[in-house]
C-alpha positions as CSV (number, residue, x, y, z in Angstrom):
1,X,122.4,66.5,95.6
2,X,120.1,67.6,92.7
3,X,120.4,68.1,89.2
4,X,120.1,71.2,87.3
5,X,117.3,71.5,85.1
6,X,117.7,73.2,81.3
7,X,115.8,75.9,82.3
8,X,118.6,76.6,84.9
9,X,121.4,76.1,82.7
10,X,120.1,78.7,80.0
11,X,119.8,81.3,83.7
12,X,123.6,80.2,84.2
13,X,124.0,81.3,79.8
14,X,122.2,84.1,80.2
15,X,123.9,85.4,83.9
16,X,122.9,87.9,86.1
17,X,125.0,91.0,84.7
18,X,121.3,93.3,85.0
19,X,121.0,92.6,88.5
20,X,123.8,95.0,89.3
21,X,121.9,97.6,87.4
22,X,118.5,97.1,88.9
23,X,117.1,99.2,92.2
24,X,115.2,96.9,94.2
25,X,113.2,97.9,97.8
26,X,111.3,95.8,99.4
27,X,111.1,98.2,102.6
28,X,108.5,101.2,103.5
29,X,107.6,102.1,106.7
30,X,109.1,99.7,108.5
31,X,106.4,97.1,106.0
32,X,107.9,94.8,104.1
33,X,106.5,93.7,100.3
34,X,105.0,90.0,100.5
35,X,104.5,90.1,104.4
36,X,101.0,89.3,105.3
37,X,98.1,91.4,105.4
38,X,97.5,90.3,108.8
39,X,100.9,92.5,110.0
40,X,99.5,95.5,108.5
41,X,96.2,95.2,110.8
42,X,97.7,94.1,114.0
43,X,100.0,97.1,113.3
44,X,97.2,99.6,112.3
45,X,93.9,98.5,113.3
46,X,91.3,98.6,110.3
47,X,91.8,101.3,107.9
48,X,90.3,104.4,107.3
49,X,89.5,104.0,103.7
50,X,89.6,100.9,101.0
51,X,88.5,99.7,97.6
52,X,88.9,98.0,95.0
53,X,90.9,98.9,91.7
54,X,88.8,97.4,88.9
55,X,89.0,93.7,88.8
56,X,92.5,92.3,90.1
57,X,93.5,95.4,93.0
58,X,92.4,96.3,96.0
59,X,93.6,99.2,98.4
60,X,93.2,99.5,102.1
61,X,94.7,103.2,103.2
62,X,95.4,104.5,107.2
63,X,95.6,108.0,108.3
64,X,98.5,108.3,110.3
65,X,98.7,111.8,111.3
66,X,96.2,114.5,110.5
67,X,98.3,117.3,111.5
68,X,101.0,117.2,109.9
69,X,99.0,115.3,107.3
70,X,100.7,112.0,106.7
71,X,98.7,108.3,105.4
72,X,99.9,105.1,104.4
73,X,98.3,103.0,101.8
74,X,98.7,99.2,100.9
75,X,97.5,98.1,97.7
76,X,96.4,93.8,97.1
77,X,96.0,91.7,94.4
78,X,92.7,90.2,93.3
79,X,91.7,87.4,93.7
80,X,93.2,88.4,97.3
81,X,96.3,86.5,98.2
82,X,96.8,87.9,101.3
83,X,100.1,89.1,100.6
84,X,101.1,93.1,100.2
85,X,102.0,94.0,96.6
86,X,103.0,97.6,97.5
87,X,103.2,100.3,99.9
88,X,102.6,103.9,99.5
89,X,103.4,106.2,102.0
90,X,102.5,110.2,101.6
91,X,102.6,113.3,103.5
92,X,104.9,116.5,105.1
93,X,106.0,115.2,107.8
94,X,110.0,115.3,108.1
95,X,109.6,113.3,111.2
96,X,108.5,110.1,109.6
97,X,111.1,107.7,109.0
98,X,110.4,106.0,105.9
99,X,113.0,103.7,105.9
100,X,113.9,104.9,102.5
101,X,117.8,105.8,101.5
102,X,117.7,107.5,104.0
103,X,115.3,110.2,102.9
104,X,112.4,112.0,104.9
105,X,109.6,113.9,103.5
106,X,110.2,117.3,102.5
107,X,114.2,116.2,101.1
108,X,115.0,118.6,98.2
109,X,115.1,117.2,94.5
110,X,118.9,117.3,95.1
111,X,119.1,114.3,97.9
112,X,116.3,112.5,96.3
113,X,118.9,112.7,93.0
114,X,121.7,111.8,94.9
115,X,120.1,109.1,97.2
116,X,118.0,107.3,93.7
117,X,119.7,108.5,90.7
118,X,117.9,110.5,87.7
119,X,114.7,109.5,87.0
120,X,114.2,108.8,83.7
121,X,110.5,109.8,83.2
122,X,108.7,112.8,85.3
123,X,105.1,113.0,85.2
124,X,103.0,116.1,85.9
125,X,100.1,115.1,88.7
126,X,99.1,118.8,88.9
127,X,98.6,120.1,91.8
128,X,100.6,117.2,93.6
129,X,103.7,118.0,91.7
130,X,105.5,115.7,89.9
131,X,106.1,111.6,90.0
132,X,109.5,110.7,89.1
133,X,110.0,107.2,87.7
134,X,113.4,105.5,87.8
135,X,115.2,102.9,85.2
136,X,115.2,99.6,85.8
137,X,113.6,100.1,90.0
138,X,110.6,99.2,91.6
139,X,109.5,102.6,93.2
140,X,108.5,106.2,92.2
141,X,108.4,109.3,94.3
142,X,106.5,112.0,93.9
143,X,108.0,115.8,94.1
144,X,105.5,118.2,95.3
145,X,105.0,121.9,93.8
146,X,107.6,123.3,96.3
147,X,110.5,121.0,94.8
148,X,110.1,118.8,98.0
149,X,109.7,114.9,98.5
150,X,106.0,114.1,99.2
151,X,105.1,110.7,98.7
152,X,106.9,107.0,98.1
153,X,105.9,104.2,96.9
154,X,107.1,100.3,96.3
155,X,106.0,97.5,94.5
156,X,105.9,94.1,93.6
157,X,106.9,94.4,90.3
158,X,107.5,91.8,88.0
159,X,109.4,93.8,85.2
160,X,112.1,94.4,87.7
161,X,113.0,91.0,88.6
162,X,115.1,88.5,87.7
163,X,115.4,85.1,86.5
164,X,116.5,82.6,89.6
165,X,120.2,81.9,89.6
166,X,121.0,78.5,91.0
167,X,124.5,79.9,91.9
168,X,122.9,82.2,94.1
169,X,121.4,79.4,96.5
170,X,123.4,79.7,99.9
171,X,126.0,77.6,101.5
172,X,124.4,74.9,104.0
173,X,126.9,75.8,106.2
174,X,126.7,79.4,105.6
175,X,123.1,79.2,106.0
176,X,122.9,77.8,109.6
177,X,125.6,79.7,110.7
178,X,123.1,83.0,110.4
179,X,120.4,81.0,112.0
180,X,122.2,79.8,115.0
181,X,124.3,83.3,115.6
182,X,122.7,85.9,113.2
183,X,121.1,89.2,114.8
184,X,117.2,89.6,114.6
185,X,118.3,92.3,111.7
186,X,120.6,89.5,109.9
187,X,118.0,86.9,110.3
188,X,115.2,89.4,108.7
189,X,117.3,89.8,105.6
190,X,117.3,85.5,105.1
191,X,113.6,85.0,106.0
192,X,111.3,85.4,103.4
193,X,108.2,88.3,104.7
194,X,105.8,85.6,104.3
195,X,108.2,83.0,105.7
196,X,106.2,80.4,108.0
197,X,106.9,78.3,111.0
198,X,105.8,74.9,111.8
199,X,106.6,73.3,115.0
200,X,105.0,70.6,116.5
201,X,101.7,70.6,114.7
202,X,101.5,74.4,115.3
203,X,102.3,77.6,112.5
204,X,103.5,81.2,113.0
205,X,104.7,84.3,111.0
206,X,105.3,87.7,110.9
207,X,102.2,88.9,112.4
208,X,103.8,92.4,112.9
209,X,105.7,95.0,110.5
210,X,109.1,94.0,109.9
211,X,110.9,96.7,111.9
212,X,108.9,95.5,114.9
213,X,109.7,92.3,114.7
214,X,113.1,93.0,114.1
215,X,113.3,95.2,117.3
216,X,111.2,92.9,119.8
217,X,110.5,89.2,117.8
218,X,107.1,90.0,118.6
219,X,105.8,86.2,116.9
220,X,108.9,84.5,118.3
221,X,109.8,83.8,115.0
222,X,113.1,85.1,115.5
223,X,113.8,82.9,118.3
224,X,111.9,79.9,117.4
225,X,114.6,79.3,114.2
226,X,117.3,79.8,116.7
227,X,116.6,77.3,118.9
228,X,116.1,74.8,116.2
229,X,118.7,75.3,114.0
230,X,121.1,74.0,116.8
231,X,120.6,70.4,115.5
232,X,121.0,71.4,112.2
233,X,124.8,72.4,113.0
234,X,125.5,68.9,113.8
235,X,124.1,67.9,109.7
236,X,126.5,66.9,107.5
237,X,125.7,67.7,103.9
238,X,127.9,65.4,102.5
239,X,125.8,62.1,104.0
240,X,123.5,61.1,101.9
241,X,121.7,59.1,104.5
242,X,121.3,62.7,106.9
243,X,121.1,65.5,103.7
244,X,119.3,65.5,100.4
245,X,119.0,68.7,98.9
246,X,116.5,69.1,95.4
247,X,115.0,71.6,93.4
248,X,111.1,71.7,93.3
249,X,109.9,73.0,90.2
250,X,106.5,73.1,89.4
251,X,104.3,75.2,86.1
252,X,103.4,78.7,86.9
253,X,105.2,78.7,90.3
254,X,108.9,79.8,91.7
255,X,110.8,77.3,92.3
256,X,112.2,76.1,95.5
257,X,115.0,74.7,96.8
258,X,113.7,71.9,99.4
259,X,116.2,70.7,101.9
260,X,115.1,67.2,104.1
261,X,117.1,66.1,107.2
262,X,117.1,62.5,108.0
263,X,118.2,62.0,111.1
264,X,117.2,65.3,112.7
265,X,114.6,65.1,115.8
266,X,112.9,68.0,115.6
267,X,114.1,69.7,111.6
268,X,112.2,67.7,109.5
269,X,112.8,70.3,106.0
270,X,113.7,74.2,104.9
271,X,112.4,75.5,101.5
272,X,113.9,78.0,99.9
273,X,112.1,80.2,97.2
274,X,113.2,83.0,94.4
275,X,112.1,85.8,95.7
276,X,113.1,87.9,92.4
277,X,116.3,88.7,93.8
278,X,117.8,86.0,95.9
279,X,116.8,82.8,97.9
280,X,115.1,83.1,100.9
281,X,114.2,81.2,103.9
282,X,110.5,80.4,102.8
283,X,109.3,77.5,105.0
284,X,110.9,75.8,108.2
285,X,109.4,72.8,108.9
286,X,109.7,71.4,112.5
287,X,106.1,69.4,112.9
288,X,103.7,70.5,109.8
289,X,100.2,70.0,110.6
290,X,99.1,67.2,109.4
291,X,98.2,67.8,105.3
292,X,95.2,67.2,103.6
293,X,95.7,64.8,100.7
294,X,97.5,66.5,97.9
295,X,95.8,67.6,94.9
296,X,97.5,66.3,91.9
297,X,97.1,68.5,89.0
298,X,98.5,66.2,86.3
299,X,95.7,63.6,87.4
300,X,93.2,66.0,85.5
301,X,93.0,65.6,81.6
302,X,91.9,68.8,79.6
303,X,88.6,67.5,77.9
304,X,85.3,69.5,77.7
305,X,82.4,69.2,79.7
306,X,80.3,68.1,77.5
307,X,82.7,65.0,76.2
308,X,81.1,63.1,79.6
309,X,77.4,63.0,77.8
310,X,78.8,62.6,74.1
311,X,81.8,60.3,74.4
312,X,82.3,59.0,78.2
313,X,78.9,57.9,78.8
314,X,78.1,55.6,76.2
315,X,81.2,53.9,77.0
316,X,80.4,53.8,80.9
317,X,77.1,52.6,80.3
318,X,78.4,49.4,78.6
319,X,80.2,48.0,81.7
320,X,79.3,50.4,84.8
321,X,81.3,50.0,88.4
322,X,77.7,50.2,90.1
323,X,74.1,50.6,88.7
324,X,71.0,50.9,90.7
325,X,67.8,49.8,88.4
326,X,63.8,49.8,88.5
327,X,61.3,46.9,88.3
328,X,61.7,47.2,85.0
329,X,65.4,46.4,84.7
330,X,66.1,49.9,83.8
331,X,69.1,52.3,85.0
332,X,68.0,54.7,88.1
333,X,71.5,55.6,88.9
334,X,75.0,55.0,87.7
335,X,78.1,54.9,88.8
336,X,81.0,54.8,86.3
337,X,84.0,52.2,86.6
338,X,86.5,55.3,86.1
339,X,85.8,59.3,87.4
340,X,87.6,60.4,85.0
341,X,89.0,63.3,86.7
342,X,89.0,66.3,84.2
343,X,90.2,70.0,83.7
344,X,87.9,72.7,81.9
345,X,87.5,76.1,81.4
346,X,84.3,77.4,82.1
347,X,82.3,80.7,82.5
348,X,80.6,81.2,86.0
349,X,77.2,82.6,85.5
350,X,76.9,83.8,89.2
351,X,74.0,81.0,89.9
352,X,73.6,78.5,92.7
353,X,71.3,76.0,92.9
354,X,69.8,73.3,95.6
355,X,71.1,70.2,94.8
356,X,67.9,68.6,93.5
357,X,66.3,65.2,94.5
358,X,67.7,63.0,91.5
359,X,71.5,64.1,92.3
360,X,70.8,64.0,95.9
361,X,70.3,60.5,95.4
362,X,73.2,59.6,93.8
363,X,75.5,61.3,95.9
364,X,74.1,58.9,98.8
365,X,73.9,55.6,96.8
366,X,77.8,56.4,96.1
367,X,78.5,56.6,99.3
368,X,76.9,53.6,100.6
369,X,78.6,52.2,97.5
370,X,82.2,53.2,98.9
371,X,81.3,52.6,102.8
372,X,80.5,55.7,103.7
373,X,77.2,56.7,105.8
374,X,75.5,58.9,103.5
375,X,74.2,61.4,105.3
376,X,77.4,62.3,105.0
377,X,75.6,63.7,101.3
378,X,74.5,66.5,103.6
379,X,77.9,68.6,102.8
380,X,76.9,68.3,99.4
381,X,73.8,70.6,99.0
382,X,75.0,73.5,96.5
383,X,75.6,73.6,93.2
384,X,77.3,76.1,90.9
385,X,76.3,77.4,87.1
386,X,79.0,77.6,84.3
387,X,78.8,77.4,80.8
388,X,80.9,75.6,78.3
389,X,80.4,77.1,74.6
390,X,76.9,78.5,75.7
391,X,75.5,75.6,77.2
392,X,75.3,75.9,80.9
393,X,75.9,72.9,83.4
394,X,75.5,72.5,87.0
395,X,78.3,71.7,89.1
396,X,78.6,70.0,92.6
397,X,80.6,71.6,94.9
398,X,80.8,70.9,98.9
399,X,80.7,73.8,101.4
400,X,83.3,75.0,102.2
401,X,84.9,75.2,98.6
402,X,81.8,77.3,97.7
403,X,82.6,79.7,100.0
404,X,85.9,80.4,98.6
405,X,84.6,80.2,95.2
406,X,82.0,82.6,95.7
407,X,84.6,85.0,96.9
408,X,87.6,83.9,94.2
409,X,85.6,84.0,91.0
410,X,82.6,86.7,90.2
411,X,79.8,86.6,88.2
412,X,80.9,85.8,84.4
413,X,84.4,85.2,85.1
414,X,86.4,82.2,83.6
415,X,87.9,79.7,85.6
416,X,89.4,76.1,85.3
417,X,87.7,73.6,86.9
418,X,89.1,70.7,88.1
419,X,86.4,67.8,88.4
420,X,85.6,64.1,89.0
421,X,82.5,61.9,87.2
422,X,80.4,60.7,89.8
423,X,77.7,59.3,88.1
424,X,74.8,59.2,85.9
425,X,70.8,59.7,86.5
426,X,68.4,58.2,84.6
427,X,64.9,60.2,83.9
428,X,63.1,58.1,80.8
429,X,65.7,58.6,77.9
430,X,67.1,61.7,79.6
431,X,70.8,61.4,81.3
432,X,72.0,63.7,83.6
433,X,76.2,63.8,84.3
434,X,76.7,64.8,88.0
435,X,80.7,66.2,88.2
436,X,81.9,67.5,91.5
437,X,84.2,69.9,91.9
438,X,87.4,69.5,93.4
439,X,89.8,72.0,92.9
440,X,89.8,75.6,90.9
441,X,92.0,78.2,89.8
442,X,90.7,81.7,87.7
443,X,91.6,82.0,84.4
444,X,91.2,85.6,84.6
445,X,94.5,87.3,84.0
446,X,96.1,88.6,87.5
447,X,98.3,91.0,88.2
448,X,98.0,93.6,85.1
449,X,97.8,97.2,84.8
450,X,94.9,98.6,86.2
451,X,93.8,101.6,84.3
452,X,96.7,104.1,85.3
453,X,96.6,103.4,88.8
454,X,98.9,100.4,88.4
455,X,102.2,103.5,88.3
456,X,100.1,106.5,90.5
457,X,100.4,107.0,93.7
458,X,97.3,107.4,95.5
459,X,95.8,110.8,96.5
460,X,93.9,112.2,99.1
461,X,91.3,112.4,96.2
462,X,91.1,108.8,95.7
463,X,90.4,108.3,98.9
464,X,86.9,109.6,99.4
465,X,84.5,109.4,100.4
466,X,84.9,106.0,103.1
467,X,83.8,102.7,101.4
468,X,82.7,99.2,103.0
469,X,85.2,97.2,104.4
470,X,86.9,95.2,101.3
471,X,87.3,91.9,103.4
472,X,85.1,90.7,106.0
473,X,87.6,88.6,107.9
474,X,91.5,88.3,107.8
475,X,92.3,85.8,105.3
476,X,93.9,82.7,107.0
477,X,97.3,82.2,105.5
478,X,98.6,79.5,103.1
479,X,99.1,77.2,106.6
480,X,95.8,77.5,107.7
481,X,93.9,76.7,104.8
């Protein structure tokens, strides 16, 4: 069993009296908030129009019907995530379900009252009418000139949330119970949007919109957790040695609750995660792939970059792990007895470089150094520009982290790099500190208002004239990665 933490004892002081008070929709459409971008484009194809939304949102927009006009628009965070932050959904069609409270477009400002409540801010949008914005809820509507519902929209929003309540975390027993027997629709309401499915070495999710893959279980998804969760009636929670249920909390994330099965052939563990409102079904693990070693975060000590040239060198110098020397008995290459794994924040100055001769050749002697052929050095050719209190460094980083840098972090943008020493070169008295990187996250804030188009709805306006594509390829989900 686990322990609470005081972080959840001062949710249990504080209670949950708000939620009652709070609107909260997560559907539109027949879309759910959080599912995958990849549902939205089996659904829809590409889109008819996208963008981005200054620096941290992105909008990708589909033309549903041109007559009645009628579009749906999907907005993204940045850096991309892959996951829906809202939906919008516009037009004057009363034939659209929007899966709403029941409204339709073109339902008089009386229903929308008695379906939402009073708003408790209207905006004029001129010749769109007016957006109505409700208390404590995670939508608006807009009410065109004719006193008519014209546009919804939902979103991920933050404000409206609430703190996770321990108490709230299901029964076990209750829990498989609605796996084994629940309907599609009772199972959709317990699996998080972005839920995902491992069995036997093998991942799947909702790779349709929600109300299709309530109807048919178009990924199997539905089906999958069915057949699985048969052994996981025969658990009993009370055996230590078959059930051992723990919080996960880690900095800057939600926290989960992880339950492992010991005895269990198939179920190896079920993560549960906050989803702002209650505890979902987030992961359901039946044969993960197997995992790349983890990184470890608290391995990395904040220091600056240019500590490894002013304090750490010296030091390493004195009593290296490995040094290569000339026929004079002086230091070619170095490799120190610690790497010194190290956090910084950095500014990227949009440069890449060749990694030049000098570097090239320590990269290999380490290599050879630690048993490892090194022309292995060949998926270390790039290198990356940042600068640390105006002086600019060059970073190592291999390939395919580059790639997803590049698209991550743009040109002058902080991030936190995550880095290991791997060694010195020597040119006369000149040193030269070659750090690889191994991990990054943007320091950029993420999430925040953009200009006003954080709370407006999107208008046919915004929408022209036809940009680029946004993203060249689907984004492979957390699993795939």
């Amino acid at each position: 069993m686990y322990k609470l933490s005081l972080f959840f004892v001062l949710v249990l002081m504080l209670g949950t009296a708000e939620t009652l008070a709070q609107q909260y929709i997560y559907d539109l459409n027949g879309f759910r908030l959080r599912q995958y971008r990849e549902a939205v484009f089996n659904e829809l194809g590409e889109p008819a129009q996208n963008g981005a939304m200054g620096d941290n949102m992105a909008y990708e927009a589909f033309h549903l019907s041109e007559e009645p006009f009628v579009y749906i628009v999907f907005q993204y965070r940045l850096p991309f995530d892959g996951l829906v932050f809202s939906i919008q959904i516009t037009g004057d069609d009363p034939r659209v379900d929007l899966g709403f409270r029941g409204l339709r477009f073109g339902s008089s400002e009386q229903d929308v009252i008695k379906a939402l409540g009073q708003p408790i801010k209207k905006i004029d949008v001129g010749e769109r009418g007016t957006r109505w914005e409700f208390d404590k809820a995670n939508f608006s509507v807009e009410i065109n000139t004719e006193k008519r519902l014209s546009s919804v929209r939902i979103m991920d929003d933050e404000d409206v949330v609430t703190l996770p309540d321990p108490r709230a975390i299901p029964e076990f027993k209750d829990l498989v119970k609605t796996l084994n027997s629940g309907t599609n629709a009772e199972l959709s309401e317990l699996l998080a949007p972005d839920m995902e499915l491992y069995v036997d070495g093998k991942a799947s999710f909702f790779s349709r919109r929600l109300r299709s893959e309530v109807a048919s279980d178009t990924s199997k998804i539905f089906a999958n957790i069915r057949d699985l969760s048969k052994e996981l009636a025969k658990v009993d929670p009370a055996k230590a040695d078959e059930y051992e249920a723990n919080l996960r909390l880690r900095l800057g994330s939600d926290p989960m609750h992880v339950i492992k099965f010991k005895k269990t052939k198939k179920v190896r563990e079920i993560v549960l995660k906050w989803n702002g409102r209650r505890w979902l079904l987030w992961e359901f693990d039946a044969g993960r792939p197997v995992p790349e070693e983890e990184f470890d975060e608290a391995a990395y000590v904040p220091r600056k970059l240019a500590d490894f040239a002013a304090k750490l060198g010296p030091v390493a110098e004195s009593s290296p792990k490995h040094a290569l020397y000339d026929r004079e008995k002086k230091p070619v290459l170095m490799i120190p007895a610690d790497p010194n794994r190290s956090r910084a924040v950095v500014r990227f100055t949009g440069e890449t470089r060749p990694l030049p001769k000098a570097r090239k050749d320590l990269i290999e002697y380490s290599l050879t150094i630690f048993g490892r052929d090194k022309a292995a050095a060949a998926g270390y050719a790039t290198e990356i520009g940042v600068t640390e209190d105006g002086k600019k460094y060059w970073l190592l980083i291999d390939a395919k982290m580059l790639e997803r840098f590049q698209k991550e972090i743009g040109k002058g943008k902080t991030v936190r790099v995550f880095v290991s020493w791997i060694g010195i070169t020597f040119s006369g008295e000149d040193r030269d500190h070659v750090l690889f990187v191994n991990e990054f996250e943007s320091e950029e804030p993420i999430g925040l208002p953009v200009a006003e188009m954080q709370d407006e709805h999107i208008s046919p306006e915004h929408l022209q004239p036809p940009l680029r594509p946004l993203y060249g390829s689907l984004r492979p989900s957390r699993l795939h990665q």
